[in-house]
N, C-alpha and C positions, 0 to 999 in steps of 0.2 A: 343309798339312792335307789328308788324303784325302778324298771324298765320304763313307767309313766315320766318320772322325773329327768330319764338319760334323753329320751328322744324329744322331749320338752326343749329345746336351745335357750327358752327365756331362762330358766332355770338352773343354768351353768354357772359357776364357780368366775364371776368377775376375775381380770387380773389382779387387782389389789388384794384380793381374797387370795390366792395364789402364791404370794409373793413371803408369807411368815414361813419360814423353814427351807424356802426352796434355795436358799443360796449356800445351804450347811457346806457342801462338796467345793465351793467358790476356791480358786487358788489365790493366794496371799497377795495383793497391789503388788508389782514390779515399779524400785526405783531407780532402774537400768538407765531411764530414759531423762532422770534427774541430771539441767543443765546442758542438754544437746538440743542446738538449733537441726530443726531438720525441714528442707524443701519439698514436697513432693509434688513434680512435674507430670499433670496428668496427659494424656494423648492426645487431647487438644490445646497441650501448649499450656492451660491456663496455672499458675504455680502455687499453690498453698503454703505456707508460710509455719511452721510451728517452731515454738520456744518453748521446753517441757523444764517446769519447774519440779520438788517433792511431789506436788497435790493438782497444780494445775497446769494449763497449756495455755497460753497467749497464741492466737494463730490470726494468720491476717490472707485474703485473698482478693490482690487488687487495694483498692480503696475503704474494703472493710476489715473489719478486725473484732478482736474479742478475744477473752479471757475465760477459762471455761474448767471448772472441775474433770479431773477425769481419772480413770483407772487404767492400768495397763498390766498385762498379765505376757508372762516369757512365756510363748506355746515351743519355742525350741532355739539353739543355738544363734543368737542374731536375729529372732523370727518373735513378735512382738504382735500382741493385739490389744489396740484401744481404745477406751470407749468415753465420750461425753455426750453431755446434755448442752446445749447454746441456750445459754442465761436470757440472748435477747430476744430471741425466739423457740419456747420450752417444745415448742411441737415439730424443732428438728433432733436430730440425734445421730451421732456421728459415730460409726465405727471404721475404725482406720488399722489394717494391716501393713505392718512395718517389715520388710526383710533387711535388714541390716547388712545382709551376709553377701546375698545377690545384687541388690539394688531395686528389688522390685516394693510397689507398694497397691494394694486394693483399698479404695474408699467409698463405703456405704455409705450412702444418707437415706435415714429414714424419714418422713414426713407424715404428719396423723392430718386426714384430710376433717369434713363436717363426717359426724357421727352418724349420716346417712349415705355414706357415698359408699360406691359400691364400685367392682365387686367385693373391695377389703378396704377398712377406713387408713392403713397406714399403708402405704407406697414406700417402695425400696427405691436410690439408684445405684446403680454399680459403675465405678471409673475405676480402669487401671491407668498406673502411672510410675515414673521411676524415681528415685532416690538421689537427689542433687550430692555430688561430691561422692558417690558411691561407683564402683568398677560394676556395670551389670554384667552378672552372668546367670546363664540357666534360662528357663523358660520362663515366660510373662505369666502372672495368673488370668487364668481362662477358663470358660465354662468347659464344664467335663460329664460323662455319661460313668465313670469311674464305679462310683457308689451304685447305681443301681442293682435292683435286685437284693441287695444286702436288707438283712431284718437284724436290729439292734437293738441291747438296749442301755439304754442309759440309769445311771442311779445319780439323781441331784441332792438327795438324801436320801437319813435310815427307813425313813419312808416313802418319795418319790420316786417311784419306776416309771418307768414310760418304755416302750417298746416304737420304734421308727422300723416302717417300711419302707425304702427309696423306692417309689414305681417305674416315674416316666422322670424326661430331663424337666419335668412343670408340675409333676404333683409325688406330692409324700402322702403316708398317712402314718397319726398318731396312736397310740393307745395308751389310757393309764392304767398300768398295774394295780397300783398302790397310791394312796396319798389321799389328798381331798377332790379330785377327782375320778375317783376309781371307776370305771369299768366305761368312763367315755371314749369316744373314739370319733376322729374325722379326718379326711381327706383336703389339704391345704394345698396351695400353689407354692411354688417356691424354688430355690437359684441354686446353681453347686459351681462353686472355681476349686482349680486345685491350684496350691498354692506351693507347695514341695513335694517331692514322690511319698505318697502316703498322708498327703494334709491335706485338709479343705474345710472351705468355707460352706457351710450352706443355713439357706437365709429359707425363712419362712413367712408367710405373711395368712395367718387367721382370717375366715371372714363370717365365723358366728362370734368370738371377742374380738375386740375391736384392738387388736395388737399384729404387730410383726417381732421378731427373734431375730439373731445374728449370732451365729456361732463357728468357732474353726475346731477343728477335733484332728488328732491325730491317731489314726488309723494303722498306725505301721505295726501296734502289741494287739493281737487280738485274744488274750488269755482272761482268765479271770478279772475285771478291773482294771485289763492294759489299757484298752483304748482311752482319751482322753483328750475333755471339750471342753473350752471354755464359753461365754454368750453373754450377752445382753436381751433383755424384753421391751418393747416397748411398746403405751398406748394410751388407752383413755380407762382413768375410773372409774366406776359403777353408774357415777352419775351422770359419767357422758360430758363432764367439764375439763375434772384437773387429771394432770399426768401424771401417769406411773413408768418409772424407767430403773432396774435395777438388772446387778449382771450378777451370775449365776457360774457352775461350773459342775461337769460331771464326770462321773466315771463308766465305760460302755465296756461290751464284750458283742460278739459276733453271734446272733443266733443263729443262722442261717443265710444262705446264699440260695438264689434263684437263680436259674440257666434253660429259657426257655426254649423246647424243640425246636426245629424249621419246620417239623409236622406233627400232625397229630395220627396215631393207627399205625400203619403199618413202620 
């Protein structure tokens, strides 16, 4: 790709373009969750309903309901993240954080607005909430200043690298080492909770492709290939119609950390 083509943004690598190879690092479905009804009571009381089959989830909140494909991946002892698509509406996307262990649960919804909407076409929300029938302990998940500073990187394959810088509590930025988009780079908005000492979630939301990510990674090995994240993408196709929603998983290491003076000179 030229310096003409990187700065060009019409010219960037669509998600679906994106999406052949990048889930090689994917950890295995977890069927931990096969045959557990579980409630999760968000902070304002309202209660989600799930019934986890092998392959799908029956979930009801209130007077609606649905059935919904989904994946669910162990990020650690009791500590569960998963992801569907809603069959009745393809342009929401749920990733649901289970703690088993504490009681706590974090529920993203992503939403893909019109292909013109701005600043970024898909919208995060974030609820915490706790775990019906479960003993809470430990801290709620909550937005954290944790990561910043930190430069990473991730390998999602033998050929996707990407390098993450955490800046501020609102913006990351990207770079790809390696892959099919090599040598791009941008500054995204985006969310961090921590979820267990050393885990967290953070969420991204693109506003040159028309996608958001959800990812939880744990932080606690920083060696070669310790660190380790699992994620979802989601957004609109090339054409600006149909969805693309697939999850992914990688493996990071620490490149560096930042630790800015209180002054600068003397």
């Amino acid at each position: 790709m030229t310096s003409a083509d990187i700065e060009n943004t019409e010219t960037w690598l669509p998600l679906d373009g994106l999406e052949p190879g990048f889930s090689a690092n994917r950890a295995p479905h977890s069927r931990d969750l096969d045959g557990r009804k579980i409630t999760v009571r968000l902070e304002d009381g309202t209660a989600i309903r799930h019934e986890f089959g092998p392959d799908t989830v029956d979930w009801a909140i209130g007077e609606e309901n649905g059935s919904d494909e989904y994946e669910a991946f162990e990020v650690d002892s009791g500590l569960y993240f998963v992801q569907f698509l809603h069959r009745h509406d393809p342009r929401q996307a749920v990733s649901l954080v289970l703690d088993l262990t504490g009681g706590h649960a974090l529920a993203v919804l992503g939403v893909i607005g019109e292909p013109e909407r701005r600043p970024t076409v898909v919208s995060q929300r974030f609820d915490v909430g706790t775990i019906e029938g479960c003993t809470v302990t430990g801290a709620a998940p909550a937005p954290t200043a944790e990561l910043l500073g930190r430069r990473m990187l991730w390998q999602y394959s033998p050929t996707h690298r990407y390098e993450h810088v955490y800046l501020t509590e609102h913006w990351y930025t990207f770079h790809c080492l390696s892959g099919p988009e090599q040598g791009l780079a941008d500054t995204d908005a985006c969310t961090y909770y921590r979820i267990r000492p050393g885990i967290f979630v953070f969420a991204w939301r693109e506003k040159v492709v028309p996608c958001a990510a959800v990812t939880i990674a744990d932080h606690r090995n920083f060696g070669p290939g310790g660190a380790r994240s699992h994620g979802a993408l989601f957004g609109l196709h090339e054409d600006g119609k149909q969805i693309v929603h697939f999850t992914f998983g990688a493996y990071g290491r620490l490149l560096s950390t930042t630790v800015y003076p209180d002054t600068v000179g003397d």
